[in-house]
Each structure stands twice: as C-alpha cells, then as structure tokens.
C-alpha atoms as a printed R data frame, in Angstrom:
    type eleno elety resid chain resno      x        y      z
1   ATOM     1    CA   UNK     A     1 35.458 -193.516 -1.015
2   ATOM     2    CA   UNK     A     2 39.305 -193.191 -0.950
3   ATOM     3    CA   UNK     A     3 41.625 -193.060  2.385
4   ATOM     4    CA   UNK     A     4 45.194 -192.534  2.942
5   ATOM     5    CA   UNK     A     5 48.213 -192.628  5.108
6   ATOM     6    CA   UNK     A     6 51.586 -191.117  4.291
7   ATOM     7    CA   UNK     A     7 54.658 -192.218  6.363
8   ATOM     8    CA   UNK     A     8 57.387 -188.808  5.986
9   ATOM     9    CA   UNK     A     9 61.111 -188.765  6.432
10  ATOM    10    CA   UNK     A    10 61.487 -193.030  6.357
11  ATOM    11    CA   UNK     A    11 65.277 -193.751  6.108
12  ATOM    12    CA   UNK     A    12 65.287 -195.791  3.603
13  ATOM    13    CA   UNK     A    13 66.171 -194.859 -0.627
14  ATOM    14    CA   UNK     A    14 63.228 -194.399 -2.106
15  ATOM    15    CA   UNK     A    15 64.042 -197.052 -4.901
16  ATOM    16    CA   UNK     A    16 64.279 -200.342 -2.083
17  ATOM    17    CA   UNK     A    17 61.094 -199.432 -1.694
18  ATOM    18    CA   UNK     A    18 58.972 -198.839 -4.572
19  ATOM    19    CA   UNK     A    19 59.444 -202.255 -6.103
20  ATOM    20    CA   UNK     A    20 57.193 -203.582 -3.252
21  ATOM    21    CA   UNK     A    21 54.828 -200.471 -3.263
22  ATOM    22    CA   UNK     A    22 53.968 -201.413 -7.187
23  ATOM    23    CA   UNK     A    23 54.017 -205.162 -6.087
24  ATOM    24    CA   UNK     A    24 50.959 -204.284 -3.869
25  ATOM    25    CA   UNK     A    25 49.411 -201.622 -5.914
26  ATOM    26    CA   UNK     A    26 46.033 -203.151 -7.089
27  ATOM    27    CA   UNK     A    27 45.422 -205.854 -4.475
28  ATOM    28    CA   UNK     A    28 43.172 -206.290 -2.043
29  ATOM    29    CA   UNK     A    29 44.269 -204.619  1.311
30  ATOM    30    CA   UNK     A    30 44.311 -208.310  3.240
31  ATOM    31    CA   UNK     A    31 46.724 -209.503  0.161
32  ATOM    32    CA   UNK     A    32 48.858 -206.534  0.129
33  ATOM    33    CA   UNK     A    33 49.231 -206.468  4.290
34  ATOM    34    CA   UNK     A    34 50.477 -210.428  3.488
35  ATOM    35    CA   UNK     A    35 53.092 -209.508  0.726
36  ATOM    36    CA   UNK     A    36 54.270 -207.167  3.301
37  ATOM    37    CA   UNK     A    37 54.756 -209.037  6.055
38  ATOM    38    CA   UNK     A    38 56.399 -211.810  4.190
39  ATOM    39    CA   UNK     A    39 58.688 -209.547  2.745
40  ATOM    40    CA   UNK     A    40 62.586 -210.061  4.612
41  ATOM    41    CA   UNK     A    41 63.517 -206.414  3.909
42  ATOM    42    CA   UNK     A    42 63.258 -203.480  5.610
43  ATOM    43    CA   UNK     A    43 60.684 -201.602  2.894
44  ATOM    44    CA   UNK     A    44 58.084 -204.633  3.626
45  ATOM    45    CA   UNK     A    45 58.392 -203.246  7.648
46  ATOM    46    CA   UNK     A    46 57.762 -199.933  6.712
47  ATOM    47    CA   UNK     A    47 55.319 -200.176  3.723
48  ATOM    48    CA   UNK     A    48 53.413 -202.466  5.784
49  ATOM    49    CA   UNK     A    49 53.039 -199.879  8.776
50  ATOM    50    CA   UNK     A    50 51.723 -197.330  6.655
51  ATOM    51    CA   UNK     A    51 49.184 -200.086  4.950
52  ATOM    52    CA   UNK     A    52 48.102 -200.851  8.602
53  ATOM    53    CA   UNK     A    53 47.375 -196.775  8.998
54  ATOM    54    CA   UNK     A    54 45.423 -196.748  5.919
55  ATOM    55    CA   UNK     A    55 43.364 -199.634  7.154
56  ATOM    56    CA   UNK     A    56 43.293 -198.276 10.172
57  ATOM    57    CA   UNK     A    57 42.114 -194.717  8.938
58  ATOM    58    CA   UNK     A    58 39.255 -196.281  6.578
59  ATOM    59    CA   UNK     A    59 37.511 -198.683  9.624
60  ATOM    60    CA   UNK     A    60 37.241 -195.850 12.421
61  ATOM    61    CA   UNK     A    61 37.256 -192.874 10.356
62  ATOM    62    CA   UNK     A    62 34.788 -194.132  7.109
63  ATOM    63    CA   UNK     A    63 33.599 -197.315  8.686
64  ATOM    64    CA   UNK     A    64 34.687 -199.279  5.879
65  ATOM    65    CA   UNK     A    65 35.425 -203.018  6.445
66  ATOM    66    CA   UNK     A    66 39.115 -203.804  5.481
67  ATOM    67    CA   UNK     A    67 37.433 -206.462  3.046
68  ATOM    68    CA   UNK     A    68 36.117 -204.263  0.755
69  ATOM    69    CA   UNK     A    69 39.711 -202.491  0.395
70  ATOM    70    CA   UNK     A    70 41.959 -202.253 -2.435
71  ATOM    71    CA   UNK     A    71 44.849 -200.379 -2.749
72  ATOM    72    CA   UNK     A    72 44.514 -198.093 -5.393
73  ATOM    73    CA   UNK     A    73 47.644 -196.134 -5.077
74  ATOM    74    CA   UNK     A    74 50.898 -197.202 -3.512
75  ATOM    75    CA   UNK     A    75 53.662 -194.404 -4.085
76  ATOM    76    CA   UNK     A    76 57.358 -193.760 -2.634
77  ATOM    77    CA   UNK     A    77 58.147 -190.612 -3.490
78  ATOM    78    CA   UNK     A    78 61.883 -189.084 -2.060
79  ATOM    79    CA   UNK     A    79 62.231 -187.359  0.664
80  ATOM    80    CA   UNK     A    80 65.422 -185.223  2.039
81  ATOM    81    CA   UNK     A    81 68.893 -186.230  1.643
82  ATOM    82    CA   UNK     A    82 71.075 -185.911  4.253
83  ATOM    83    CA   UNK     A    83 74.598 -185.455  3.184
84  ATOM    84    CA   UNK     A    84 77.509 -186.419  6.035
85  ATOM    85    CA   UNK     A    85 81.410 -187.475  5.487
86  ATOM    86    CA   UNK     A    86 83.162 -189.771  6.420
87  ATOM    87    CA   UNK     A    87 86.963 -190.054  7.117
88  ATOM    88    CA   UNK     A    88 89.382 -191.668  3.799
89  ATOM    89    CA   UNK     A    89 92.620 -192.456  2.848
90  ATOM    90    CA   UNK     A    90 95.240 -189.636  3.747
91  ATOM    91    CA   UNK     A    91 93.200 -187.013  5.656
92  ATOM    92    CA   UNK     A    92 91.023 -186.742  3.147
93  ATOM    93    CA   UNK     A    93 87.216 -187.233  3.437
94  ATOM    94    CA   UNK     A    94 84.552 -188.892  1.473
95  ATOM    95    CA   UNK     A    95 80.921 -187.888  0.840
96  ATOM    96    CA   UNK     A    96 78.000 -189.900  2.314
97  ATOM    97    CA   UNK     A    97 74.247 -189.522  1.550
98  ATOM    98    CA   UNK     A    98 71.972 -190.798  3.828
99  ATOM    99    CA   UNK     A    99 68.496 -190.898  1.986
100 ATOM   100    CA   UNK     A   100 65.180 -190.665  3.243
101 ATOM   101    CA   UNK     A   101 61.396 -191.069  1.321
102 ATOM   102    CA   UNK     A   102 57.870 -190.124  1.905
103 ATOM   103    CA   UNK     A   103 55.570 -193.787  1.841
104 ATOM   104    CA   UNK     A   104 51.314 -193.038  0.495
105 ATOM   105    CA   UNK     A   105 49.113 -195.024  0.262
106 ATOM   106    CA   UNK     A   106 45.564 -194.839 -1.015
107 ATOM   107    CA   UNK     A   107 42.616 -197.086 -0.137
108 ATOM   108    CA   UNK     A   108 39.179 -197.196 -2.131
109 ATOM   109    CA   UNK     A   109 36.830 -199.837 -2.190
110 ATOM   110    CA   UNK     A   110 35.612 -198.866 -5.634
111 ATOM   111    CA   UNK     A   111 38.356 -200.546 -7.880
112 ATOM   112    CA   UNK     A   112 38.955 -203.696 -9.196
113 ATOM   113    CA   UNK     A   113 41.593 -206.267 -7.156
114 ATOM   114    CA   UNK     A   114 44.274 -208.012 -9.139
115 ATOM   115    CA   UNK     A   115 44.185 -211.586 -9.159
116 ATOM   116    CA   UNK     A   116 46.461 -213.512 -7.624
C-alpha cells in the first residue's frame, strides 16, 4: 500500500532540495528520517517534515508500522516564483526571484530498501 504527503509553496529553490530527496529515495523510512535530521541545511528541515507527515499518514490512516516503510518516491518539483526588485546603482533597479517548490513523498512497504 502506498501513502503520501506533499508540502506546497516551501521557500526554498527546488534544486537545494532535490539532492537530499534522491539521497533518501529508496531507504527505509527510519534511515531516511536520520539523513534528514543530520542534514545542516535548510532542505533536510523541510524534507524531513514532510517525511514525518508521510509516516504520520501511513500509522493512523493505514495502520502500517513505520518499520515496514520505504520511501519509494521522493520528488521536489517547483513551485511559483515570486519576482520582486530591489534598489541598484543610479536609480535603477534590479530583478529578484524569490523561488518556492512543492516537497512529495511516497511511502510503500512493498519495495526493496537500499543498503546502507
């Protein structure tokens, strides 16, 4: 059986944080909720909080342990940009894009963990 969370509208670029969504992608959920929480940056915060809704969703809505987890599908996808300026040289003004992504992630307890 598969379960998911998605996380919308995260400020944060949608590439800081797929590097550690494909580091956890195949692992058991325990293992992945680790790499996340050892991770110093900001993606392993928010990663990590949508891995803890996924978990979450799978033991009171399926009543499936979070043992028998693995994350099948870890995807960042982006989300809306939002474009602001801000003041330059001379009166003149300079663009600034502040990005946002959509975090989803899929539990199932029927595939295969990565080893360690």
């Amino acid at each position: 059986m598969e379960v998911q969370a998605i996380t919308k509208f995260v400020h944060i670029s949608a590439s800081k944080a797929r590097d550690l969504a494909r580091a956890i992608q195949g692992r058991k959920a325990p293992d992945a909720l680790t790499i996340t929480q050892n991770s110093p940056r900001k993606a392993g915060f928010l990663v990590g909080k949508t891995l803890k809704a996924a978990i979450a969703n799978a033991e009171n809505n399926a009543k499936i342990s979070a043992e028998n987890l693995v994350v099948k599908m870890a995807v960042v996808d982006q989300g809306p940009i939002h474009k602001r300026f801000r003041a330059g040289a001379r009166g003149s003004a300079k663009p600034l894009q502040k990005k946002t992504s959509h975090i989803k992630i899929v539990l199932s307890n029927h595939v295969k963990a990565k080893k360690a």
